[in-house]
C-alpha positions in Angstrom: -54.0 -15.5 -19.3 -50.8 -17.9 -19.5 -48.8 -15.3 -21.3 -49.7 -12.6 -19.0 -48.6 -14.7 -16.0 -45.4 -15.6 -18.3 -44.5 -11.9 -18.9 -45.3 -10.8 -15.0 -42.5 -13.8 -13.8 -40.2 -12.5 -16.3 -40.7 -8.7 -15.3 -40.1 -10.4 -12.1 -37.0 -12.2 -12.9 -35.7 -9.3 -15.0 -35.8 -6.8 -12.0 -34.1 -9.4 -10.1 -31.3 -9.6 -12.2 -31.2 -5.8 -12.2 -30.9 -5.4 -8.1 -28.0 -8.2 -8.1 -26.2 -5.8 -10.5 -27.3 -2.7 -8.8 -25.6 -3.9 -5.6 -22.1 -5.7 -5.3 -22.4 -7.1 -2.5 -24.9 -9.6 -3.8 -22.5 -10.8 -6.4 -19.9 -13.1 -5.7 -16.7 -11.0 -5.0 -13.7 -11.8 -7.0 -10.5 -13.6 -5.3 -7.7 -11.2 -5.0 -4.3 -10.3 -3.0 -3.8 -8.1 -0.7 -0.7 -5.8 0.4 -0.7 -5.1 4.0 1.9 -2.9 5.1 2.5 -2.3 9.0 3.4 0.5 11.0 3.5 1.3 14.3 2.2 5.0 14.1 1.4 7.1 10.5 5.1 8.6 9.8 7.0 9.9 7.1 7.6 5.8 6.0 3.7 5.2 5.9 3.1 8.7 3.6 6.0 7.7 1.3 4.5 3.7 1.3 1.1 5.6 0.9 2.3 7.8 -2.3 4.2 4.8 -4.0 1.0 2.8 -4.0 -0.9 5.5 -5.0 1.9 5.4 -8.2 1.2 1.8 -9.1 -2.4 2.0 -8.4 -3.3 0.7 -11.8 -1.0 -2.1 -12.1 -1.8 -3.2 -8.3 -5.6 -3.0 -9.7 -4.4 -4.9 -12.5 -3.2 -7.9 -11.1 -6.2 -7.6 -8.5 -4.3 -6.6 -5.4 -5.9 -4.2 -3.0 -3.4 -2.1 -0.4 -4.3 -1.8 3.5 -2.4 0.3 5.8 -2.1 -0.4 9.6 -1.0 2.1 12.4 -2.1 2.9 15.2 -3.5 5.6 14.1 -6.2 3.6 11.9 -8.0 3.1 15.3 -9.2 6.5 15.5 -13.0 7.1 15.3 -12.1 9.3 12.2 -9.8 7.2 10.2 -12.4 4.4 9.4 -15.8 3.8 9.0 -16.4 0.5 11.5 -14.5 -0.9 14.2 -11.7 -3.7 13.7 -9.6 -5.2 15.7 -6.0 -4.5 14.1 -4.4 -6.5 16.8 -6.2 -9.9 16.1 -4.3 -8.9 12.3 -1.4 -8.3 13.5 -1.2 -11.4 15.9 -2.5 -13.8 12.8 0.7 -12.3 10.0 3.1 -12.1 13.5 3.8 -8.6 13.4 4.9 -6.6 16.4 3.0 -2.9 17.5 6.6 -1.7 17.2 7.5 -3.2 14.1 7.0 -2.3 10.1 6.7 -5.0 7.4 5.0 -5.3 3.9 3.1 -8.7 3.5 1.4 -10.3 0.5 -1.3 -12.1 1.6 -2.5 -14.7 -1.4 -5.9 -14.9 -2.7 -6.4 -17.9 0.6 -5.8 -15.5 3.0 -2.2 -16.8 3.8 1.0 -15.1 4.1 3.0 -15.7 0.6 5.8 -13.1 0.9 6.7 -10.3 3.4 9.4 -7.6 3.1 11.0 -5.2 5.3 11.7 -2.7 3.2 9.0 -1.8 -0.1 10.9 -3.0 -3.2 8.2 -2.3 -5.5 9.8 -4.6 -8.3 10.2 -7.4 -5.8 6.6 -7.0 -5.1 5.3 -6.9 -8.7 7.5 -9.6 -9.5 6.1 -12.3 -6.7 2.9 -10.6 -7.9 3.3 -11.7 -11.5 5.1 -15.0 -10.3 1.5 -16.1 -8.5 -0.8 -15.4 -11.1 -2.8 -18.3 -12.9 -4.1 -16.7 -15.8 -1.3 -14.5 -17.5 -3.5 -13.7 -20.3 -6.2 -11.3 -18.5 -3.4 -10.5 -16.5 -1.8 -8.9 -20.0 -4.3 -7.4 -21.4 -5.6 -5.8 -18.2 -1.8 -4.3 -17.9 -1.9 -2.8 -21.4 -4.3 -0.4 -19.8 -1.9 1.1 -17.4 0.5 1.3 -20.1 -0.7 4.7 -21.2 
């Protein structure tokens, strides 16, 4: 009788396990960057932005950096999935409806480097400058080296 109980908790345990890996969101999520770049309506400068990141996609995912673009036009019904308010993000990183800016916002949520215009190596530069462990970080780029 105890090993029946014993192998019913750990059927129980096992299946566990197996739901916190089935769903994501149960798992603790990994500290990352983030690239915000502003615009104040989805122009030619946002498509170009958008095409350039799509580029480096790999080595942004490589040093764990994830791309969000704000316009105006992300407060469309269509363009997203739930609603945000996109001026409270604007108003916390200080950027103007009317103005454009790239900002790197560290792993702590704070603002660690903001650009005008996208210099891509400027950006992987400060990038590779903030990162603690330069190991991972190099074997994770020898994957985009392909």
């Amino acid at each position: 009788m105890k090993y029946v109980a014993l192998s019913i908790l750990a059927s129980i345990i096992g299946f566990v396990s197996y739901v916190a890996w089935a769903y994501p969101h149960l798992v603790e999520a990994q500290s990352h960057r983030s690239l915000i770049y502003f615009a104040p309506e989805h122009d030619d400068s946002v498509d170009k932005f958008v095409k350039q990141a799509s580029f480096h996609e790999c080595l942004l995912k490589a040093r764990n950096t994830f791309v969000l673009v704000v316009t105006d036009a992300e407060r469309s019904e269509s363009m997203h999935y739930h609603s945000y308010d996109w001026t409270e993000l604007r108003n916390k990183y200080q950027v103007g409806p009317d103005q454009t800016a790239l900002i790197l916002v560290s792993d702590d949520g704070q603002e660690a480097q903001r650009w005008d215009n996208t210099i891509w190596s400027e950006v992987f530069q400060m990038l590779d400058n903030s990162t603690n462990n330069i190991d991972a970080q190099n074997r994770r780029l020898k994957r985009c080296s392909a």
